[in-house]
Backbone as a chain_set.jsonl record, in Angstrom:
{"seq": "XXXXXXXXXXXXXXXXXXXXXXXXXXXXXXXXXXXXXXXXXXXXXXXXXXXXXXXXXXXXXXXXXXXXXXXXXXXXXXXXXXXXXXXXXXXXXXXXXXXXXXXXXX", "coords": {"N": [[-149.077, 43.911, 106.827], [-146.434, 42.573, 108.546], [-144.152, 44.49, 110.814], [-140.591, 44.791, 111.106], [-139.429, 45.399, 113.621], [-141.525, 44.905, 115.022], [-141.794, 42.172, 114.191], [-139.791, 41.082, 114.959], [-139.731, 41.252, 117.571], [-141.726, 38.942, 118.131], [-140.175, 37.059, 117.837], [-138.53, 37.161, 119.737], [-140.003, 36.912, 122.28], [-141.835, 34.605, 121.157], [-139.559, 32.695, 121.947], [-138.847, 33.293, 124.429], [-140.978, 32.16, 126.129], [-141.024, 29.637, 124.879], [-138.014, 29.48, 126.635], [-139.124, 29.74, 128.972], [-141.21, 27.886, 129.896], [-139.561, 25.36, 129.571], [-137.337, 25.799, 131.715], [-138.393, 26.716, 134.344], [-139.961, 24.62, 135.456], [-137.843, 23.111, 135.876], [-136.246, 24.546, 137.871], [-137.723, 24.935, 140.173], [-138.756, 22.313, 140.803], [-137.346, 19.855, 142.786], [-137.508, 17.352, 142.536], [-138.387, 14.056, 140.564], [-141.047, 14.504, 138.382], [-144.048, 12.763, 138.631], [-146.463, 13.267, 138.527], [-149.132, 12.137, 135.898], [-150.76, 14.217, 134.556], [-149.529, 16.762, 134.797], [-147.269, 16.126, 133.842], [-147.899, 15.422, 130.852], [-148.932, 18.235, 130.384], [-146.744, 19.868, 130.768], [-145.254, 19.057, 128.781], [-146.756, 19.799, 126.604], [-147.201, 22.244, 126.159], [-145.449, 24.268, 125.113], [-145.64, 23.684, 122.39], [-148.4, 24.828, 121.778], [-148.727, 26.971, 123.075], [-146.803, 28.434, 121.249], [-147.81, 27.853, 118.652], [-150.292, 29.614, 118.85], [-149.646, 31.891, 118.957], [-148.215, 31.897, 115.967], [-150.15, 31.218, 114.171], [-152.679, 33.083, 114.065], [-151.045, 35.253, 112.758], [-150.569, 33.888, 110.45], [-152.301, 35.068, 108.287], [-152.046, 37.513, 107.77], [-149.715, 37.552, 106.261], [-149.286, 37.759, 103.951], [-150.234, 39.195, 100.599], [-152.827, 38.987, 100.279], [-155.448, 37.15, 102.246], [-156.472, 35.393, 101.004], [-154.876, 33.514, 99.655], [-153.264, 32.763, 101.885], [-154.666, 31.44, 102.956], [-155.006, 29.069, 101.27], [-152.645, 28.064, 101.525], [-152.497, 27.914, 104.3], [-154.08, 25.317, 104.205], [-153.17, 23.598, 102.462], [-150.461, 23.192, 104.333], [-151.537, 22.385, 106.701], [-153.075, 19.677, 105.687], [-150.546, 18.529, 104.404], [-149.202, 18.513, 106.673], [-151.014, 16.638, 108.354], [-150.684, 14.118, 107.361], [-148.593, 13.533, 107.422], [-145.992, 14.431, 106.399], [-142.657, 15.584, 106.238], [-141.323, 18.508, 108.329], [-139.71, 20.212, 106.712], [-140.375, 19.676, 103.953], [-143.451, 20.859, 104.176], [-143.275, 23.176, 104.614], [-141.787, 24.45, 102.109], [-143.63, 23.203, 100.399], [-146.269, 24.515, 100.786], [-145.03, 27.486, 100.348], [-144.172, 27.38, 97.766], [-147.303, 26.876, 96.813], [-148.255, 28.953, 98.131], [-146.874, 31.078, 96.481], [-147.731, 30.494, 93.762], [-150.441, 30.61, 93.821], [-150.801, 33.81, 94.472], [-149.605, 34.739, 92.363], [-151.082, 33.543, 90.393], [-153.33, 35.013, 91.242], [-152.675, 37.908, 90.742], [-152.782, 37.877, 87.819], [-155.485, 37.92, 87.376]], "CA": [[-147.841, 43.16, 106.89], [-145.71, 42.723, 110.002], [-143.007, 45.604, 110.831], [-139.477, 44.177, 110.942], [-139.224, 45.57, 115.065], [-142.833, 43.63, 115.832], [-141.288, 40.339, 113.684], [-138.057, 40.641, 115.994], [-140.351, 41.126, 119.199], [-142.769, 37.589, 118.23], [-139.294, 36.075, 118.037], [-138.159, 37.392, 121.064], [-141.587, 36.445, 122.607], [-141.713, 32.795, 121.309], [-137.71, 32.072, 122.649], [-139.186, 33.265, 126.269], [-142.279, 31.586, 126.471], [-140.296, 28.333, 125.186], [-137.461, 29.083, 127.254], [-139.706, 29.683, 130.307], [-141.793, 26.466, 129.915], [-138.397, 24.454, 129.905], [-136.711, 26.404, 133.004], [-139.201, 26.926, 134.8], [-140.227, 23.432, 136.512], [-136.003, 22.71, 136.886], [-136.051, 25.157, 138.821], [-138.924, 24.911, 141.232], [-139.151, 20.952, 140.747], [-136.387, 19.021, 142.85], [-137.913, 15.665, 142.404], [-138.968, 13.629, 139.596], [-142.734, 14.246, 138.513], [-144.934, 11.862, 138.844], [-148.125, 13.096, 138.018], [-148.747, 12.278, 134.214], [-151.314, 15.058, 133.842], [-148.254, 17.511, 134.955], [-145.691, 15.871, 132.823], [-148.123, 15.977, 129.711], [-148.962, 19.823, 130.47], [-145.823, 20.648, 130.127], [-144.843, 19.05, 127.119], [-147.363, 20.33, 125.385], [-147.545, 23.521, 126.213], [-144.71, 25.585, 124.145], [-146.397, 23.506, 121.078], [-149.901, 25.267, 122.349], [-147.966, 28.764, 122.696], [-146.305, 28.928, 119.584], [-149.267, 27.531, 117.786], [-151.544, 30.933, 119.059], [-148.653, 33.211, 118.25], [-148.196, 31.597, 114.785], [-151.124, 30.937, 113.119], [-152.582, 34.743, 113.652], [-150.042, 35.923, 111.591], [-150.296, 33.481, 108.584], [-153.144, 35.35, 107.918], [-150.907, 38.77, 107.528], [-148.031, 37.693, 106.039], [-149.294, 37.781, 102.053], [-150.865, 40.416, 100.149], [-154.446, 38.29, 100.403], [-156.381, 36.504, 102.941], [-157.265, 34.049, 100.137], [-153.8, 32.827, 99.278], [-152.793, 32.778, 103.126], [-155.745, 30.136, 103.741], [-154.762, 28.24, 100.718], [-151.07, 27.885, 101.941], [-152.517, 27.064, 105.673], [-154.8, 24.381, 104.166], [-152.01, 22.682, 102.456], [-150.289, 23.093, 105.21], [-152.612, 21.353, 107.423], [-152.854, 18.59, 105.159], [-149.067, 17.763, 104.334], [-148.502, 17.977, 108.087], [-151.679, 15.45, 109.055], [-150.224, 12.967, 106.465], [-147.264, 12.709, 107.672], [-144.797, 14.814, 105.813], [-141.656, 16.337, 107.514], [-141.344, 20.435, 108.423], [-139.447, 21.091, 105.272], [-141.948, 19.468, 102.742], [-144.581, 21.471, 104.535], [-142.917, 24.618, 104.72], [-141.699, 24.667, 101.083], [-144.693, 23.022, 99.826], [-146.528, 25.206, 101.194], [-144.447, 28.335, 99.996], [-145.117, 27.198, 96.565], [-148.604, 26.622, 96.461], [-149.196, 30.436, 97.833], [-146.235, 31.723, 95.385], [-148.547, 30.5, 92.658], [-151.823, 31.381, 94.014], [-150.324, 35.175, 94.499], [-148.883, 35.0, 90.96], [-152.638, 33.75, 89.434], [-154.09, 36.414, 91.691], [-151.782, 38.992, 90.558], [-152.908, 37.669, 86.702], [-156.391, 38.536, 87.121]], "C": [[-147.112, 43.511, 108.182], [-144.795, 43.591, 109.584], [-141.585, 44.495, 111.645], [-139.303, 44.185, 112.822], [-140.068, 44.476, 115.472], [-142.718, 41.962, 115.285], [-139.807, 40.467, 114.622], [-138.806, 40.302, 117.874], [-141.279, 39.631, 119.182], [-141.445, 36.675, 118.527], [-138.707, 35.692, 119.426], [-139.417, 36.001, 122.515], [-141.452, 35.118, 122.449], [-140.64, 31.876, 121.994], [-138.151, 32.168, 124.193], [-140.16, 32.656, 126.398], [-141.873, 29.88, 126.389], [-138.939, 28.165, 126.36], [-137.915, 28.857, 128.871], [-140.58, 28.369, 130.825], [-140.556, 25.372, 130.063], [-137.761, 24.517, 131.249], [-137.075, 26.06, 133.87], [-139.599, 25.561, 136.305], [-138.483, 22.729, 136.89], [-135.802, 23.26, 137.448], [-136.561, 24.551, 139.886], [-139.445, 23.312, 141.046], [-137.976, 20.332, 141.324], [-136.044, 17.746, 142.862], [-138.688, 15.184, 140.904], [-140.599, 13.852, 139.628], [-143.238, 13.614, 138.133], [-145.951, 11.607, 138.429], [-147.82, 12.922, 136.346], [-149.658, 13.483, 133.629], [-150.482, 16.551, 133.66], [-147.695, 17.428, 133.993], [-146.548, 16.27, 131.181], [-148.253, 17.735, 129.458], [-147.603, 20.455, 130.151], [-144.579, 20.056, 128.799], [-145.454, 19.634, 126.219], [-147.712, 21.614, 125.385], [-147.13, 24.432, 125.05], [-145.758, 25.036, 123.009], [-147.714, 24.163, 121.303], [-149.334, 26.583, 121.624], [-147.453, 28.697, 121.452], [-147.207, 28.681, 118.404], [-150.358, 28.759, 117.72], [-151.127, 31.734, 118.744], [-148.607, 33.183, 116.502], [-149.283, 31.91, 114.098], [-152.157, 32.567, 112.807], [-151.574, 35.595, 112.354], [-149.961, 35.453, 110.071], [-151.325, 34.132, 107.681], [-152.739, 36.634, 107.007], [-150.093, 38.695, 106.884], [-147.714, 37.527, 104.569], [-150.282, 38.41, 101.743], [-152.199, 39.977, 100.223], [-154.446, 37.123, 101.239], [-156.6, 34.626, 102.101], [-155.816, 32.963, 100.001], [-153.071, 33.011, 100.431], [-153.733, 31.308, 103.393], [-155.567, 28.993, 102.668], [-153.543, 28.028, 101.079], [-151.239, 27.215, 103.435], [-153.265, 25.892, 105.291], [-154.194, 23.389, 103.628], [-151.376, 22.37, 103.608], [-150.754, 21.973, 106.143], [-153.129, 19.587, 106.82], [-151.922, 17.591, 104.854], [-149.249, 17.417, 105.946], [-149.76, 16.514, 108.852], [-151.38, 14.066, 108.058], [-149.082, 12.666, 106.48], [-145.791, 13.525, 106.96], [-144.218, 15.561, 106.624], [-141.596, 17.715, 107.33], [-140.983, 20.592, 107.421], [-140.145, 20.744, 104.018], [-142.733, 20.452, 102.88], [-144.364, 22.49, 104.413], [-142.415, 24.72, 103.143], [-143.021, 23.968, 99.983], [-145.581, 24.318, 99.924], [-146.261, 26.753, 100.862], [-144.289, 28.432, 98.672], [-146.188, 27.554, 96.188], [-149.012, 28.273, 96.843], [-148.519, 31.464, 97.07], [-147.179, 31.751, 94.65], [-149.758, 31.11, 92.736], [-151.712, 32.963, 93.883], [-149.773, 35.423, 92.82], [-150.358, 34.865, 90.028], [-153.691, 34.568, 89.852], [-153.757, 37.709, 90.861], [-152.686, 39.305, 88.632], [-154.899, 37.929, 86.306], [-157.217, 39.443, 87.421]], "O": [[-147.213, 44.596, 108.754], [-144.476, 43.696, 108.4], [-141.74, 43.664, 112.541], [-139.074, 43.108, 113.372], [-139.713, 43.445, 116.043], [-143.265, 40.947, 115.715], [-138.941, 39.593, 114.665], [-138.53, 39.57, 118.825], [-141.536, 39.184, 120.3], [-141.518, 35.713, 119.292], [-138.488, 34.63, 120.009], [-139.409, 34.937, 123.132], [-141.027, 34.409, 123.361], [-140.767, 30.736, 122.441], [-137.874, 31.31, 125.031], [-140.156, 32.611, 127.629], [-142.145, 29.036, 127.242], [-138.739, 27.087, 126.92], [-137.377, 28.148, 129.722], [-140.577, 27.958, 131.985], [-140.802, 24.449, 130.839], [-137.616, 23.49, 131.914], [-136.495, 25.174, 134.497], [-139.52, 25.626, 137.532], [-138.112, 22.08, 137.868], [-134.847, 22.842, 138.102], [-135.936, 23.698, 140.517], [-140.659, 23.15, 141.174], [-137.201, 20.086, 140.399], [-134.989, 17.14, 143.055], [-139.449, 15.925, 140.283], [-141.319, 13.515, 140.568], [-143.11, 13.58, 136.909], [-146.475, 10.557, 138.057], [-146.85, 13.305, 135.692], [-149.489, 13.826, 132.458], [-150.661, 17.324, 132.719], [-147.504, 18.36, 133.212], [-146.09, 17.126, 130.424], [-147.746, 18.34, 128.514], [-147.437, 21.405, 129.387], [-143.574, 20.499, 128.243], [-144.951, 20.0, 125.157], [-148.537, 22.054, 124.584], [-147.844, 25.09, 124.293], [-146.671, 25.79, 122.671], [-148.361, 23.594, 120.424], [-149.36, 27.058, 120.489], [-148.188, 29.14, 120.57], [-147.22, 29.335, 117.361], [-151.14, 28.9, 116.779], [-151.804, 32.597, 118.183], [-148.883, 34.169, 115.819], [-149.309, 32.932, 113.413], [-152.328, 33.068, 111.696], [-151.715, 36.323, 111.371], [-149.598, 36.012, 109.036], [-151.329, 33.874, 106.477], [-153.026, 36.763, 105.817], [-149.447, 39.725, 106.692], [-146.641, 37.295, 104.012], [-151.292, 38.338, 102.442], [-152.92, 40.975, 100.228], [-153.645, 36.201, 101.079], [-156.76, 33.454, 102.439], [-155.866, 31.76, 100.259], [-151.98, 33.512, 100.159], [-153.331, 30.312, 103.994], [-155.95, 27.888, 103.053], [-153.415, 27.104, 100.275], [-150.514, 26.31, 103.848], [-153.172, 25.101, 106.23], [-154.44, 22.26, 104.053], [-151.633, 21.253, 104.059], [-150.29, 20.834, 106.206], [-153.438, 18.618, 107.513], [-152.068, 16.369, 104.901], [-149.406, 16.276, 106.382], [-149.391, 15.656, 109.654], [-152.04, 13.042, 108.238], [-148.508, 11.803, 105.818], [-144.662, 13.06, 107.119], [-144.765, 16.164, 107.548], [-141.807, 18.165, 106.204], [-141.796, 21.212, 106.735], [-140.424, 21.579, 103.158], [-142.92, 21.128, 101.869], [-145.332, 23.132, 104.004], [-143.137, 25.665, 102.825], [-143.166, 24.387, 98.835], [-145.497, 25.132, 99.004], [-147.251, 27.455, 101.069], [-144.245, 29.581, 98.233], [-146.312, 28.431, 95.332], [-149.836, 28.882, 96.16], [-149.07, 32.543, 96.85], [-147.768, 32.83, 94.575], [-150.158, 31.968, 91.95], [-152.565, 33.471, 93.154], [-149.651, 36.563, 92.372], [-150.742, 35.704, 89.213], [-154.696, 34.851, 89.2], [-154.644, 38.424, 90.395], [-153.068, 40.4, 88.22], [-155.391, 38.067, 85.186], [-158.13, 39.728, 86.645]]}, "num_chains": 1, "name": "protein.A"}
């Protein structure tokens, strides 16, 4: 399980990596960009980064492996069907409550 310091430092961590991907080209960019393989790169980046930081951890963050991969596989399903962050995230927070509770039961 994560330590409360190393869950304050991912936070830390994800806020600079998004705030540095935002900054970053207003700074050092004084003209509109142009290129579109540019402009997509850096839209999609933070979603990249926070995606490699994240998903490591969902693995950690409940007493079993098993009911971590059933919570990301919902997961992964609400969100490719369309449902919005808080469906997914309380769906989701359900489905591995229970799994951890019928683990627990046998």
């Amino acid at each position: 399980m994560m330590s409360e310091q190393n869950f304050i430092y991912a936070i830390f961590a994800m806020c600079g990596v998004m705030l540095a991907v935002k900054v970053i080209p207003i700074l050092f960019c004084k003209e509109k960009i142009k290129n579109t393989f540019i402009k997509s790169f850096l839209e999609y980046i933070p979603f990249a980064v926070l995606t490699s930081m994240t998903i490591p951890e969902i693995f950690h963050s409940t007493s079993s492996v098993i009911s971590a991969t059933i919570g990301f596989v919902v997961a992964i399903v609400l969100a490719y069907v369309g449902q919005s962050l808080v469906i997914v995230a309380l769906s989701t927070t359900l489905v591995v409550f229970i799994a951890e509770q019928i683990m627990h039961m046998m």
